[in-house]
C-alpha positions in Angstrom: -5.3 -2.2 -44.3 -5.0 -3.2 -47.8 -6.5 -7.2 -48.3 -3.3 -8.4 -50.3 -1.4 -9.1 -47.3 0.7 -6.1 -47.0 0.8 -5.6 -50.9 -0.7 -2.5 -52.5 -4.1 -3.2 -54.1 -4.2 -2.7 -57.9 -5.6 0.0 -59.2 -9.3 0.4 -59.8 -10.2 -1.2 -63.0 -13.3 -2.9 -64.8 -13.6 -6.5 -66.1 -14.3 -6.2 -70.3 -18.0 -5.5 -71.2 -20.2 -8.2 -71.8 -19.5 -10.3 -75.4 -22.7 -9.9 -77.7 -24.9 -13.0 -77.3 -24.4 -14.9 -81.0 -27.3 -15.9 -83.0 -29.3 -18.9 -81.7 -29.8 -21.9 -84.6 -31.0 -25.3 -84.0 -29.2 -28.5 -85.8 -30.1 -28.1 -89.5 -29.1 -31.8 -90.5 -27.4 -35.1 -88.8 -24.1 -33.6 -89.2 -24.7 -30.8 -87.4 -26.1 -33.0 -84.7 -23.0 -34.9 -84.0 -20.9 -32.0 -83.6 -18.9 -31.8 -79.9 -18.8 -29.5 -77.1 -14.8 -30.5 -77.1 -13.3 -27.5 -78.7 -15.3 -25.0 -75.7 -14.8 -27.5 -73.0 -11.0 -26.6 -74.0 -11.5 -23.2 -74.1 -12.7 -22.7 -71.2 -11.8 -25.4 -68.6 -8.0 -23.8 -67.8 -10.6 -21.0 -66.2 -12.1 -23.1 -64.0 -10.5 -24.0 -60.9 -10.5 -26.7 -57.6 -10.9 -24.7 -54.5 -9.5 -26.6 -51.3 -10.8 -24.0 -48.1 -9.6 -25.6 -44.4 -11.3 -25.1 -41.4 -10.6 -25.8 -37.3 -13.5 -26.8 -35.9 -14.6 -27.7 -32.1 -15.7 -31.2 -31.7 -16.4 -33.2 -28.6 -13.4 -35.6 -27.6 -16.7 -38.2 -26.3 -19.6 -39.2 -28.0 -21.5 -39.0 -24.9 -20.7 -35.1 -24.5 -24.5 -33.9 -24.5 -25.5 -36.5 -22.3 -26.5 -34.9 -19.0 -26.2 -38.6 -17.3 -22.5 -38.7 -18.0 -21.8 -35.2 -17.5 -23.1 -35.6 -14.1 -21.1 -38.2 -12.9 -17.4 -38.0 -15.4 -17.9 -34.0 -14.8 -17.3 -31.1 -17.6 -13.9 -31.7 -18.2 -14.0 -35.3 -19.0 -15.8 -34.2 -22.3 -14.3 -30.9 -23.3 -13.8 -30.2 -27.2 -10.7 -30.1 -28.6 -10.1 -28.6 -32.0 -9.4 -30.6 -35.4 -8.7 -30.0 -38.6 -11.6 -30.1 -41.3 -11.1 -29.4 -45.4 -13.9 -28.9 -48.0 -14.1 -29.0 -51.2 -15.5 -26.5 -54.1 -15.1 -25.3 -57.6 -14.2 -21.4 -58.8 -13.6 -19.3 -61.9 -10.6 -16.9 -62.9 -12.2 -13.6 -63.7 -8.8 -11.8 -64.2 -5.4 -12.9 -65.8 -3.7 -11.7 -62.4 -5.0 -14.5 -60.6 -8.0 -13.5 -58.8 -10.8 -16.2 -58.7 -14.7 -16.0 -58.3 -16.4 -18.8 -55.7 -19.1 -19.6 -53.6 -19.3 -17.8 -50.1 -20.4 -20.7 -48.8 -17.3 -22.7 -50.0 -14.7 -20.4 -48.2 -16.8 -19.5 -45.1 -14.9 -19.7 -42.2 -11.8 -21.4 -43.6 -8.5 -20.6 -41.8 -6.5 -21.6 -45.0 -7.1 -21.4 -49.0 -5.6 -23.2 -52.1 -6.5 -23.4 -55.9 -5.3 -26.1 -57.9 -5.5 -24.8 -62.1 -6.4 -28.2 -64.1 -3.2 -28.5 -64.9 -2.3 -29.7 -61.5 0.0 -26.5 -60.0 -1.2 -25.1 -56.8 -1.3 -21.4 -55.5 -2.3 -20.2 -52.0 -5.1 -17.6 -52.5 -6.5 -14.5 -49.8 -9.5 -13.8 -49.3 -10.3 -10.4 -50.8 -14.2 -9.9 -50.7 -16.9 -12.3 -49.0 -20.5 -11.4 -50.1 -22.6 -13.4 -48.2 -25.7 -11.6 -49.4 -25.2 -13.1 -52.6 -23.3 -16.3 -51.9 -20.1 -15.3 -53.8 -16.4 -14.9 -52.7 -13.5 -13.5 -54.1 -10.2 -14.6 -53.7 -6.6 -13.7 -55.1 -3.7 -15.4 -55.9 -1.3 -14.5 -53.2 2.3 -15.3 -54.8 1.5 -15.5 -58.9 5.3 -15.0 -59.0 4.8 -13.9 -62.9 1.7 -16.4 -64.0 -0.6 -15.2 -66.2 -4.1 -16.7 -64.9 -6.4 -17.9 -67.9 -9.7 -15.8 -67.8 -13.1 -16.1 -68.6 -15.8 -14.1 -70.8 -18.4 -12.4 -68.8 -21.9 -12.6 -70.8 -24.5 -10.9 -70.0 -27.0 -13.3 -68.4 -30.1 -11.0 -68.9 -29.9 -12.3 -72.8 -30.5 -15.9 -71.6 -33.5 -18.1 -72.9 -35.2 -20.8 -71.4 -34.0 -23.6 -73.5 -30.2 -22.2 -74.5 -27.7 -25.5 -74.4 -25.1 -24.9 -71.3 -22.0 -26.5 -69.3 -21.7 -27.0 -66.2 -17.7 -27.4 -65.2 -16.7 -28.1 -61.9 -15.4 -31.0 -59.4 -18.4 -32.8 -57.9 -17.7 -35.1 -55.1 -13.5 -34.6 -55.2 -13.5 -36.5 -58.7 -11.8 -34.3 -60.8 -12.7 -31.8 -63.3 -15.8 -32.9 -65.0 -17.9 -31.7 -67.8 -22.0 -31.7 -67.7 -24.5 -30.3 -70.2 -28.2 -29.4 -70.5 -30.1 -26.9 -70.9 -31.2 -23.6 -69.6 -34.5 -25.5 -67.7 -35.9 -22.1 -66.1 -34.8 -18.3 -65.5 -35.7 -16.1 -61.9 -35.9 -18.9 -59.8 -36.7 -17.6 -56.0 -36.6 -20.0 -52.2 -33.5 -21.6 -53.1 -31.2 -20.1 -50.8 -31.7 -17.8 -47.9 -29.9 -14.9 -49.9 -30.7 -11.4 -50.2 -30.3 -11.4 -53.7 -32.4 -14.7 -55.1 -33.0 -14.6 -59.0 -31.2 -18.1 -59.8 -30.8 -19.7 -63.4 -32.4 -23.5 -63.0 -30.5 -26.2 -65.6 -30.8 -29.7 -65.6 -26.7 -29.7 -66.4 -26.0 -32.2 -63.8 -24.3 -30.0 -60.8 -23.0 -32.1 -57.3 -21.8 -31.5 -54.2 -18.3 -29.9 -55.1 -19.5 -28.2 -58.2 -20.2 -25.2 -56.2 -18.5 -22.1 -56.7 -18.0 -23.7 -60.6 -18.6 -22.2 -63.9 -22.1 -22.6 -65.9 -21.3 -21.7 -69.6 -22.7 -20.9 -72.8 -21.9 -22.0 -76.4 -19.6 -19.5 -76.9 -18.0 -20.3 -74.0 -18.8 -17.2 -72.2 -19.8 -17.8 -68.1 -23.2 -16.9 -67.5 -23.8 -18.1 -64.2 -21.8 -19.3 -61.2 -23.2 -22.8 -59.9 -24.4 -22.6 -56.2 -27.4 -25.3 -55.4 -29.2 -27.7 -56.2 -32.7 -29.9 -55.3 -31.8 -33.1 -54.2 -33.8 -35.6 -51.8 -30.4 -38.2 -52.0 -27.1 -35.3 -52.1 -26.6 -36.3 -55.7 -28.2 -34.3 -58.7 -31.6 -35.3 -60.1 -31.5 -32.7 -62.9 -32.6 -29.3 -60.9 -29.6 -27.4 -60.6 -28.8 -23.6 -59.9 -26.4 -20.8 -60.7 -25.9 -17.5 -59.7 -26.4 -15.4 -63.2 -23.3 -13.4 -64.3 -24.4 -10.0 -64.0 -24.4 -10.2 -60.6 -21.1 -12.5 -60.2 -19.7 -9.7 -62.1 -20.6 -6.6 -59.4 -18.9 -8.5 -56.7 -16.0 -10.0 -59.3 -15.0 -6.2 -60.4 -15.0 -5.6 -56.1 -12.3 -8.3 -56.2 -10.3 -7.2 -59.5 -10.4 -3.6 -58.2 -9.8 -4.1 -54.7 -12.8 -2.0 -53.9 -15.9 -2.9 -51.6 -19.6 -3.7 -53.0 -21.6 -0.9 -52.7 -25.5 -1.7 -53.9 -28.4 0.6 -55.0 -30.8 1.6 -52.6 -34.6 2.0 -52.8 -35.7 2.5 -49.9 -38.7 1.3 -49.9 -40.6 -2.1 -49.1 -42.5 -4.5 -51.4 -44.7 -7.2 -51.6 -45.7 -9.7 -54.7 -48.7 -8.8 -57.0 -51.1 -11.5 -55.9 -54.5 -13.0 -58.5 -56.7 -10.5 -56.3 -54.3 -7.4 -56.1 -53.9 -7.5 -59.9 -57.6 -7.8 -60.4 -58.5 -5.2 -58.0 -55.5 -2.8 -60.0 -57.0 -3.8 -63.1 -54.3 -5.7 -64.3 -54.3 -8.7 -67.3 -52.2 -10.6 -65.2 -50.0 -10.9 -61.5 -46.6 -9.7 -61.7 -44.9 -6.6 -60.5 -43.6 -5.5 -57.0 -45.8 -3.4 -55.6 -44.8 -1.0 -52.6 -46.4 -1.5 -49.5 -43.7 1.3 -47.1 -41.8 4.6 -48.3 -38.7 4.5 -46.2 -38.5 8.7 -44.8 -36.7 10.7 -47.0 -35.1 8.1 -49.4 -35.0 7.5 -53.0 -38.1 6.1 -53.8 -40.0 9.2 -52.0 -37.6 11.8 -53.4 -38.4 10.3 -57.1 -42.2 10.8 -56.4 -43.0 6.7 -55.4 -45.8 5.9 -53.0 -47.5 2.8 -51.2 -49.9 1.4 -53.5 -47.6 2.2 -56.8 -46.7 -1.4 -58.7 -43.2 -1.4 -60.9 -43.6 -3.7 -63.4 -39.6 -3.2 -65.3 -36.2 -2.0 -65.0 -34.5 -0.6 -67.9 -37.2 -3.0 -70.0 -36.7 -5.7 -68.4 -40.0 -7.4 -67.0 -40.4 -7.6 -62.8 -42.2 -10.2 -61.8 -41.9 -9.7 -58.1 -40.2 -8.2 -55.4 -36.9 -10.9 -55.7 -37.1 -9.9 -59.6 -36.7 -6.0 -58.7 -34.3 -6.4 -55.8 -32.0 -8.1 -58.5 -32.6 -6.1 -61.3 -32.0 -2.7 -59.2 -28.4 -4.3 -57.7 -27.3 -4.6 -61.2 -27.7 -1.0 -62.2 -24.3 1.0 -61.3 -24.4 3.7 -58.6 -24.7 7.3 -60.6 -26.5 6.1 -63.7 -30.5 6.4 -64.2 -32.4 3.3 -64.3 -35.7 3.5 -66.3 -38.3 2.2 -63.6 -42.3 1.8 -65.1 -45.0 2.9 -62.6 -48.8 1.3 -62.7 -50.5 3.7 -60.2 -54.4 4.5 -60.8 -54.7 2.3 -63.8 -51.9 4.0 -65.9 -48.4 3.1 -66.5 -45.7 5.3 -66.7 -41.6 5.5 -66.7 -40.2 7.0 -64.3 -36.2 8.1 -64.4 -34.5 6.7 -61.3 -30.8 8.0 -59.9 -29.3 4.8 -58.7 -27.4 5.9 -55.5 -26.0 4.2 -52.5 -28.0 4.3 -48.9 -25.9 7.1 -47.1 -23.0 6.2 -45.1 -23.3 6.7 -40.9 -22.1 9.7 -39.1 -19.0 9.1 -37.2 -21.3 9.5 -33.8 -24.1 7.0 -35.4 -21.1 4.0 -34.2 -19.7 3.5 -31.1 -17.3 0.8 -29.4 -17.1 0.2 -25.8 -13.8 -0.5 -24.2 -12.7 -0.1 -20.8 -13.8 -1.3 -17.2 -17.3 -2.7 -18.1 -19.3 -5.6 -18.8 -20.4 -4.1 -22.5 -16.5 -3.8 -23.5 -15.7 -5.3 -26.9 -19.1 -4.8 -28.3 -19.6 -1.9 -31.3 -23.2 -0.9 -31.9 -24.6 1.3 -34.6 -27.7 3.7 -34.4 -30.8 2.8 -36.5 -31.2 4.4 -39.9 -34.0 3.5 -42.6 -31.2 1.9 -44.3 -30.0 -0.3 -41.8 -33.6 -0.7 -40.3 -34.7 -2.3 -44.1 -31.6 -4.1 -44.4 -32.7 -5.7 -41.0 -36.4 -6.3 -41.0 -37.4 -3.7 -39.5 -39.6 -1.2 -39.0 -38.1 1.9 -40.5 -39.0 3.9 -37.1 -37.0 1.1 -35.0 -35.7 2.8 -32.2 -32.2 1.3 -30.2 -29.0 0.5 -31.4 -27.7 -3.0 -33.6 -25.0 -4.6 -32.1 -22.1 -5.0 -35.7 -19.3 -6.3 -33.9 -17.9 -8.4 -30.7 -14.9 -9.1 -29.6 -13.7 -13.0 -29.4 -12.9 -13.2 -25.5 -14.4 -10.1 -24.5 -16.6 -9.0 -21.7 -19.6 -8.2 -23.7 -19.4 -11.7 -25.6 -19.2 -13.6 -22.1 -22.3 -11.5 -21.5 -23.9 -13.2 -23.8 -24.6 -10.7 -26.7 -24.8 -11.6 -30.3 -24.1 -9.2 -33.9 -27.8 -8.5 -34.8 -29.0 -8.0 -31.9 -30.9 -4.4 -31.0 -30.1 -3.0 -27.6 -33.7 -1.4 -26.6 -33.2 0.1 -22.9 -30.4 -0.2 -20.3 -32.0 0.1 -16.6 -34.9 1.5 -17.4 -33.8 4.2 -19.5 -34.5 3.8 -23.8 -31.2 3.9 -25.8 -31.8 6.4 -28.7 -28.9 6.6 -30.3 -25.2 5.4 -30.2 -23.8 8.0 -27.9 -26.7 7.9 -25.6 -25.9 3.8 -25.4 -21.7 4.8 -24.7 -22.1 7.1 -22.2 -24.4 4.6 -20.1 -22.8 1.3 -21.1 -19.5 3.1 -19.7 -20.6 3.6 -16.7 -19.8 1.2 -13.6 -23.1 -0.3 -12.1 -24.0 -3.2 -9.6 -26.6 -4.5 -12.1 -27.8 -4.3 -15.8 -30.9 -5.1 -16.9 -31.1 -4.8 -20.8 -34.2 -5.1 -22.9 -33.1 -5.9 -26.5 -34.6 -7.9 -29.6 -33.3 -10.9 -30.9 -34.6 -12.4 -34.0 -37.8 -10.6 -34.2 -38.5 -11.3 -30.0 -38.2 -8.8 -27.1 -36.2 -10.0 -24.1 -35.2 -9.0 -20.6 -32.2 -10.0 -19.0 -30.4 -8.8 -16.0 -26.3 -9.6 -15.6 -24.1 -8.6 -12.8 -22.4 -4.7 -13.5 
């Protein structure tokens, strides 16, 4: 089913490489001082766009609906939820004159209708065309451009950053209207600021406020180099410590959105910890930083290219690693099919080590199965564990069971009480092994269940009428 809404996706294509980053000067004289940001601010503000994203929500028609006193005596229905109509608010980029846009996950999540308003004031319903929620990004695409040609940004490449570069911040904080910000590049790699898989944010103290997300962070040239996502605050308002996502990675999921494609991301199939004050000293190092590996996933690309626990990689293609977050980035930036040049410190010596980029392998057609019919598990689709999927979840890479991807609103196994995520152990008494072993006994018609599964790290037992 194509994402366009019954319209043919374009075909596969690439956004323009990176501009060169231009030579860095500071202000020679007074003149040069009082120069203005003006002539990039009008450059590049047509590219950056308001984001409206709508959203039904459940909310309780009485304020005394979780009040077990009133609930006794009024009775359930007196405080059922009815649904209502919320909007937010957000900031995004055009990445491509056809009129597709690059936002914040977190701006779109959930919405039931999406608009973008240019700063000119027209407005164009948008699709949603890829939702990344393992980096916090979004792509959307104009739905009727009806012959517009979309005003697009420069992609730079944010590895070439320095802490200290000047930048802009555009976006529409608090509903205001387009509004301009600078500062400075304040720090580079920052890690904790979201819970996203992919955390390796650039920190400015460019003010950035609640409705600058999804906006544009921009250099001097007037080239995006990050997309603005977070930022500190004790009071909801900035206090100087902003972050953005860095373009090299808004650019991976932006190309999935220009070409129509999916995100597919390197694998390395293995798991790491940071180099801590004692590790390095016990490794002989001058200094902690590196991932180190502490698990070989069985069979993957880190084994096949000769990697083992203990071994600490310290860069990617040059570029330094300063811990596991650093690599993680660094890796999902590197295209599927190319080599990336990985250095090894194992036994004192350091070494590089030619790494195929490739995708984690794709599940047999039996590895998934979805359970309709007569039972209490119908509407639920489960997926046998794999290293892959095991490390994407936390878990041991020998995790037996199956991982419940997808339930049906309304359906049996949702009223049951099952959530996505959750690993189906045993089903009376007998261990689910793979994803046919779990169909062929969740098919069946039984007086009881009684399921053993893991949920969020914690082993359950539950028994539910067959």
């Amino acid at each position: 089913m194509s994402p366009f809404n019954g319209s043919p996706p374009p075909q596969a294509q690439s956004l323009p490489a990176p501009a060169p980053a231009p030579e860095r000067a500071v202000p020679q004289d007074q003149a040069q001082v009082q120069l203005s940001f003006a002539p990039i601010v009008q450059a590049v503000s047509p590219s950056v766009v308001n984001v409206y994203a709508t959203r039904i929500e459940q909310r309780a028609v009485s304020p005394f609906a979780n009040d077990p006193f009133f609930s006794r005596f009024f009775g359930e229905q007196y405080f059922q939820t009815r649904p209502r109509e919320s909007r937010s608010l957000g900031s995004g980029v055009v990445v491509d004159s056809s009129g597709v846009i690059l936002t914040n996950s977190h701006v779109i999540s959930g919405a039931t209708d999406i608009r973008i308003a240019l700063n000119d004031g027209r407005e164009f319903a948008v699709d949603l065309v890829v939702e990344d929620q393992q980096t916090d990004l979004a792509v959307l695409r104009v739905r009727d451009a009806n012959g517009v040609t979309f005003p697009a940004i420069t992609f730079a490449d944010s590895d070439a950053l320095l802490v200290g570069d000047l930048v802009l911040a555009i976006g529409n904080p608090f509903g205001v209207g387009q509004t301009v910000t600078s500062g400075i590049v304040s720090a580079l790699a920052r890690t904790g600021v979201e819970a996203s898989d992919y955390e390796f944010f650039i920190q400015t103290d460019a003010a950035i406020n609640p409705g600058n997300s999804g906006g544009a962070l921009v250099d001097m040239s007037g080239r995006l180099v990050g997309i603005n996502t977070a930022i500190y605050s004790q009071s909801g308002g900035s206090v100087g410590i902003g972050f953005a996502i860095p373009a090299n990675m808004a650019r991976l999921v932006a190309e999935a959105g220009v070409s129509g494609g999916e995100i597919v991301r390197p694998w390395f199939g293995a798991k790491l910890q940071a180099v801590t004050s004692d590790i390095a000293s016990s490794l002989g190092m001058a200094a902690p930083h590196g991932a180190m590996i502490t698990e070989i996933a069985p069979g993957g690309p880190a084994e096949r290219a000769g990697f083992r626990s203990g071994d600490v990689i310290l860069s990617v293609d040059g570029q330094r690693v300063d811990d596991p977050s650093a690599f993680n980035f660094r890796l999902a930036t590197r295209p599927i099919g190319q080599t990336a040049e990985l250095e090894r410190l194992r036994g004192g010596a350091t070494e590089a080590i030619a790494f195929p980029v490739e995708a984690a392998p794709q599940p047999a057609a039996d590895a998934i199965a979805a359970i309709s019919g007569n039972t209490r598990f119908a509407g639920v689709t489960v997926r046998q564990l794999d290293p892959a999927l095991s490390e994407a979840k936390g878990l041991p890479y020998d995790a037996r069971g199956v991982l419940v991807t997808a339930i049906e609103p309304g359906s049996p196994a949702e009223a049951m009480g099952l959530r996505i995520d959750d690993v189906i152990l045993a089903l009376n008494e007998i261990e689910i092994s793979d994803a046919q072993a779990f169909q062929q006994l969740a098919s069946q018609r039984v007086r009881t269940w009684q399921i053993i599964l893991q949920r969020n790290g914690r082993v359950s037992r539950s028994i539910v009428s067959g």
